[in-house]
N, C-alpha and C positions, 0 to 999 in steps of 0.2 A: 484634713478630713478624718471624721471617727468613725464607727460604725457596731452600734452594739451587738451582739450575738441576736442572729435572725433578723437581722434589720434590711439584711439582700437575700436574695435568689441566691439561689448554692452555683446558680452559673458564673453570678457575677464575683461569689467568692472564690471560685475554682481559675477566674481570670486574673483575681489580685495574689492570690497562692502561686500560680504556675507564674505570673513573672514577678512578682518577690523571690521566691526560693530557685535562686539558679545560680550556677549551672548545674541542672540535675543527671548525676548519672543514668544511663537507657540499660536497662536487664533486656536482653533479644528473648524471648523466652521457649524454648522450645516445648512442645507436650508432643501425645499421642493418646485418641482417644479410644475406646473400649476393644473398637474393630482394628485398629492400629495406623489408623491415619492422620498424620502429622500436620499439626498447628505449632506457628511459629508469629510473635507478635511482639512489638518494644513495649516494654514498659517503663515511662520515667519517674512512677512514685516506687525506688527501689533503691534497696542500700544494702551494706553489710550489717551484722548484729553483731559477731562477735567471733572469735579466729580459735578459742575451746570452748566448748566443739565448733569447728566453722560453720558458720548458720548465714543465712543470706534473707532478705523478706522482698517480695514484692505486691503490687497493689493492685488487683483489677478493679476496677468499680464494674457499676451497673450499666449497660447498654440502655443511654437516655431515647432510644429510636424504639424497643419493645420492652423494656420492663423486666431486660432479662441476664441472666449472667453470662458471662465472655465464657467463649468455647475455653479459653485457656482453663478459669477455672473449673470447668464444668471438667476436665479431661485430667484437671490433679486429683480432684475429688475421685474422679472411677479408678486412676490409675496410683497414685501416692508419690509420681513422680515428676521430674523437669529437669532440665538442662538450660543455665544459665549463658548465653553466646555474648562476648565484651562486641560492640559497635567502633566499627574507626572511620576514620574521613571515607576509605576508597566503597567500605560498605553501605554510605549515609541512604543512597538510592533506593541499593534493594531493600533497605528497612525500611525507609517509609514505603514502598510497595504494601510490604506486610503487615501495613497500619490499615487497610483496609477492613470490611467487614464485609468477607468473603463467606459464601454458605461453609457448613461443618465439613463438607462432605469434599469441598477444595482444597489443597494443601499448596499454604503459603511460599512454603519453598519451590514450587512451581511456577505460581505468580512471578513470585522474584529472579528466578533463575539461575535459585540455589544449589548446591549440593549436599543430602544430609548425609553428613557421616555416621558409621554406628558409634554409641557409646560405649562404657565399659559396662556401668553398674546399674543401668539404666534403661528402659526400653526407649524414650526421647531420643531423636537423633539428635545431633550436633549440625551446628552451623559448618561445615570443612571451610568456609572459607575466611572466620572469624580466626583470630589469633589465640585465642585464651575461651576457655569455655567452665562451666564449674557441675557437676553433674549432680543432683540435689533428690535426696529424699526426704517426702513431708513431711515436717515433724508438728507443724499444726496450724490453723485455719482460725483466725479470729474475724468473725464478722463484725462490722462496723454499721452498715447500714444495707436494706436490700429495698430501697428506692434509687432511682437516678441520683447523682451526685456522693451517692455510698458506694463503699465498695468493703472487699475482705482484706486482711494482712494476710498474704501467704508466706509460712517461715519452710524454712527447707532446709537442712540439714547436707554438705557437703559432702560426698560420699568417692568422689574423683574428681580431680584437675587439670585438664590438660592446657601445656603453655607451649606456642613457639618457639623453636630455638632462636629464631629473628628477635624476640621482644624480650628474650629472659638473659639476667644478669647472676651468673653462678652466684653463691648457691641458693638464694631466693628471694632474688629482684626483678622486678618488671621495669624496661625503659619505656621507658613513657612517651619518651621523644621518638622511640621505636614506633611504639604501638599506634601513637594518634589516634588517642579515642577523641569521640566528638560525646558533646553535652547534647541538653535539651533547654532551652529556652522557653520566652510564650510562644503563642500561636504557630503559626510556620518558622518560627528562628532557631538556630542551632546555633552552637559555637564550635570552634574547632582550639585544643590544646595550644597556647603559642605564646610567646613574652612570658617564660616561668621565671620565676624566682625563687630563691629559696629565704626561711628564716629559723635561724635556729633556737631552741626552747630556752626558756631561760635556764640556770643551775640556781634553783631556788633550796 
């Protein structure tokens, strides 16, 4: 099966994307917006950029129910900041809790039956009960589309890290087998870390 550019509905391409490209890493995202009330949401179009300077990006799109943009972004834009929380098996629940589209004025870590901790460099609380969190200042906002099925790259700029002593390998490794983060799949699937192997680069 082919399918030229514009030949589907951005739903049906957003269905062959989300399970083609997996396992996608989940960004928990943390904000706070103007009054200082905490939003807290996964995001799996999210990745690393680059470790000088450490840069991290994630993706909200548009809210296909009003035509509007996610509290997340709407609360980088006032404030210039975010707090990245890593997801693992025992957390899978409360995050999808906070997949929800709960009014502005709710704060997700409530829903979920979180605790936010403060940050250092940041007004964002942190997830306490995440293992690894990344505390990010925005370093810029590319819009991509401002209909349903568009959304913005948010780049964020790493400004603090904090890791568990449970998951960290002196002097700067994460176990993985520690941590058990879980992926994002299609629809309702997740995956969870498990059968690793390793391969090593060639010496070309």
């Amino acid at each position: 099966m082919e399918f030229a550019d514009q030949a589907l509905p951005w739903q049906s391409v957003y269905k062959i994307m989300t399970g083609a490209i997996v396992p996608r890493p989940i960004g928990w995202i943390s904000t706070v917006d103007a009054h200082g009330v905490p939003n807290l949401a996964p995001y799996s179009f999210f990745n690393a950029v680059c470790s000088n300077p450490p840069t991290l990006l994630f993706c909200p799109a548009i809210r296909a129910k009003d035509r509007e943009r996610k509290d997340t972004l709407k609360n980088v834009i006032a404030t210039g900041e975010f707090v990245v929380n890593i997801v693992t098996e025992s957390l899978a629940e409360a995050m999808n809790l906070t997949s929800g589209e709960y009014p502005p004025e709710v704060s997700e870590f409530d829903a979920a039956g979180l605790t936010p901790a403060p940050s250092v460099a940041v007004r964002a609380p942190r997830v306490a009960e995440s293992p690894i969190h990344f505390e990010c200042k925005l370093d810029q906002i590319i819009t991509i589309g401002e209909t349903p099925g568009g959304a913005s790259i948010v780049v964020g700029r790493v400004v603090h890290i904090h890791v568990a002593d449970e998951v960290f390998i002196a002097p700067d490794k994460i176990d993985v087998r520690a941590l058990k983060p879980i992926g994002r799949l299609a629809g309702t699937t997740y995956s969870r870390t498990q059968d690793l192997f390793d391969l090593k680069r060639p010496n070309v």
